[in-house]
N, C-alpha and C positions, 0 to 999 in steps of 0.2 A: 569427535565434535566437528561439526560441517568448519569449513573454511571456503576463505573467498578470496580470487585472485581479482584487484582492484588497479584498475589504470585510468590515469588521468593522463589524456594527449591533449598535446595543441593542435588547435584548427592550420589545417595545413591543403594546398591545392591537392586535389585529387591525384594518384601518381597509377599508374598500369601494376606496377609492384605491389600496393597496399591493396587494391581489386584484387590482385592472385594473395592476396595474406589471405582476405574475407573471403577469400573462396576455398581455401585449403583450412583453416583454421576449425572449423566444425570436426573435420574425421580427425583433430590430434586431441581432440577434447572426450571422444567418448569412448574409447580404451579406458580413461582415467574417471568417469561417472562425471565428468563437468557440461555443462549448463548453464547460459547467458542467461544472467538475472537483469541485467541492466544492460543495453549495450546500443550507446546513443543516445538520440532521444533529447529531446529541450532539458533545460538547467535552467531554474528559478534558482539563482544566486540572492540568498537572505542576509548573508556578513561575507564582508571579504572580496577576492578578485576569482574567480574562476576561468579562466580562459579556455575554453576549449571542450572534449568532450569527457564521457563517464563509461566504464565499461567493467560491470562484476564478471563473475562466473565464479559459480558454485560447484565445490568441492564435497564428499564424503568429508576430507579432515583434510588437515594440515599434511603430512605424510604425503597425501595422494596429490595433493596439489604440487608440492614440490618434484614431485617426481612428475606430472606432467611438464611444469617448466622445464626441468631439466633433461627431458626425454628427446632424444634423437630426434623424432618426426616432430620436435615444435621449434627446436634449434635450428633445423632447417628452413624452416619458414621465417623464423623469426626477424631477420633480416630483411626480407621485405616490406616489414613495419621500421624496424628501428632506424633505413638509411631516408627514412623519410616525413615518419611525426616523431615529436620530443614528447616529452615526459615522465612521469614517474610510473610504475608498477613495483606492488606490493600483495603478499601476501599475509592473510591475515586472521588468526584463529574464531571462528564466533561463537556466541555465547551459549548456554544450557537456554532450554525452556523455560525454566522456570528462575532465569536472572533475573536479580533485585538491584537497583540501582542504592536502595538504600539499605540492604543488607551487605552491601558494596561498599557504601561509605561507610558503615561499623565497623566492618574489618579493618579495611583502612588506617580507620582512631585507632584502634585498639593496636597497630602496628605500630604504630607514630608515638602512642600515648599522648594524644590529643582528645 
């Protein structure tokens, strides 16, 4: 099932390190079949605060993403992001084709006995 690695950074001034991340980060992505679905880009904030930006990449599965994280050639780089934007990254399994939100909530009841 595809998976998706998801980070949310703060707006942070532009640093010479985070240029050489966005330039090295493509060749640690496609040994592993990942693929920027979102990366950037304006934010229409509809509830809530957002600060800062959005950035997917898409994964074969869960598996293969984790093993890109944790792969040699991304650890290395990685640090020229982390000593200079904050926030979160997550990894994240996504759904079948043919997800129901409201075959979803059935189950759900029917675990709960509600």
């Amino acid at each position: 099932m595809t998976a998706y690695a998801l980070a949310h950074l703060r707006k942070a001034p532009i640093h010479t390190d985070v240029l050489e991340y966005l330039e090295r980060i493509q060749a640690t992505l496609a040994p592993f079949e990942g693929r920027f679905i979102v990366h950037g880009g304006s934010v229409d904030v509809l509830e809530g605060d957002w600060p800062g930006d959005v950035v997917i990449i898409e994964f074969p599965d869960l598996v293969t993403a984790h093993s890109w994280y944790h792969s040699s050639v991304y650890q290395e780089i990685k640090p020229l992001r982390t000593r200079h934007l904050t926030g979160e990254v997550i990894l994240v399994e996504g759904i079948e084709t043919d997800h129901s939100s409201s075959r979803m909530a059935a189950h759900l009841r029917r675990a709960d006995n509600l």
